[in-house]
C-alpha positions as CSV (number, residue, x, y, z in Angstrom):
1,X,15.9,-2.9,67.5
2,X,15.5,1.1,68.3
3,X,17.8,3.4,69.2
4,X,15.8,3.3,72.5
5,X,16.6,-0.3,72.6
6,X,20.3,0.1,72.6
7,X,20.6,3.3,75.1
8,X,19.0,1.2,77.6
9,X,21.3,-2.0,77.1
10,X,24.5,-0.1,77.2
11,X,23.0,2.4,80.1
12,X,23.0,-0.5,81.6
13,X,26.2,-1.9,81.1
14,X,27.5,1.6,82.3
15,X,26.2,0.7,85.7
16,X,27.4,-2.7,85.8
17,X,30.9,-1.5,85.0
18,X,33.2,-2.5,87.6
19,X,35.2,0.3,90.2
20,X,38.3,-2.6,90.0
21,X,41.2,-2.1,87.4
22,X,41.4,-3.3,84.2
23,X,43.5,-6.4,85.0
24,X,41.4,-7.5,87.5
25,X,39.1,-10.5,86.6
26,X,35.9,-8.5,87.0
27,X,36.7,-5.8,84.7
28,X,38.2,-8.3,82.2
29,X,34.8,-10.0,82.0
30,X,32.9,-7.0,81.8
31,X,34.7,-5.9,79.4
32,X,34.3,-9.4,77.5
33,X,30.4,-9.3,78.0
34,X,30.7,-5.9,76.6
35,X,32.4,-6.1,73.3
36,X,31.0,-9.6,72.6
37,X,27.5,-8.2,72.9
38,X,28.1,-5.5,70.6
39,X,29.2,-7.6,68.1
40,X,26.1,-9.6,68.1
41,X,24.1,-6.3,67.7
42,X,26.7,-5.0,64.9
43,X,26.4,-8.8,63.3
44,X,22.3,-8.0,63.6
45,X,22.5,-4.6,62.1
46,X,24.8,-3.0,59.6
47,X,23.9,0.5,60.7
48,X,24.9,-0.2,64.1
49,X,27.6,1.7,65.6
50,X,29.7,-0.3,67.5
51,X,32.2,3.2,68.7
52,X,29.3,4.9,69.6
53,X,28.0,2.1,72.1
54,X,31.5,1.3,73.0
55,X,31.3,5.2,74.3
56,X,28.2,5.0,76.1
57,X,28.4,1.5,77.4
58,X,32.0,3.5,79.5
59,X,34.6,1.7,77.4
60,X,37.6,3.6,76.3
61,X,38.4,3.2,73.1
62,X,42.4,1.6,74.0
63,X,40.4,-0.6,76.5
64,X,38.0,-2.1,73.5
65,X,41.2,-2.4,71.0
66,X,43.6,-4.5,73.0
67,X,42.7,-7.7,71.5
68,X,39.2,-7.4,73.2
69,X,36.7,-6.3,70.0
């Protein structure tokens, strides 16, 4: 996969994020769809950076390490 490849997939996370809190159901699935996909593409390629996608997918960084990476 190019770099292309994963700007697109988490520019388009970014949109899907949800406007509700982080404790709401929504937001707690996003965020699940969100960090479980980036594993797959860190489990597919050991140059991939999960951080950096984390960062442009609109994850903070607390948000991804609560027990949801």
């Amino acid at each position: 996969m190019t770099r292309k490849g994963y700007e697109l997939i988490a520019g388009a996370l970014a949109l899907a994020r949800p406007d509700a809190g982080p404790d709401t159901d929504v937001y707690v699935a996003w965020l699940q769809c969100v960090t479980s996909l980036s594993a797959a593409l860190a489990a597919e390629n050991p140059r991939f950076q999960r951080g950096r996608f984390l960062d442009a997918c609109l994850v903070e960084q607390k948000e991804s390490t609560d027990g949801q990476a």
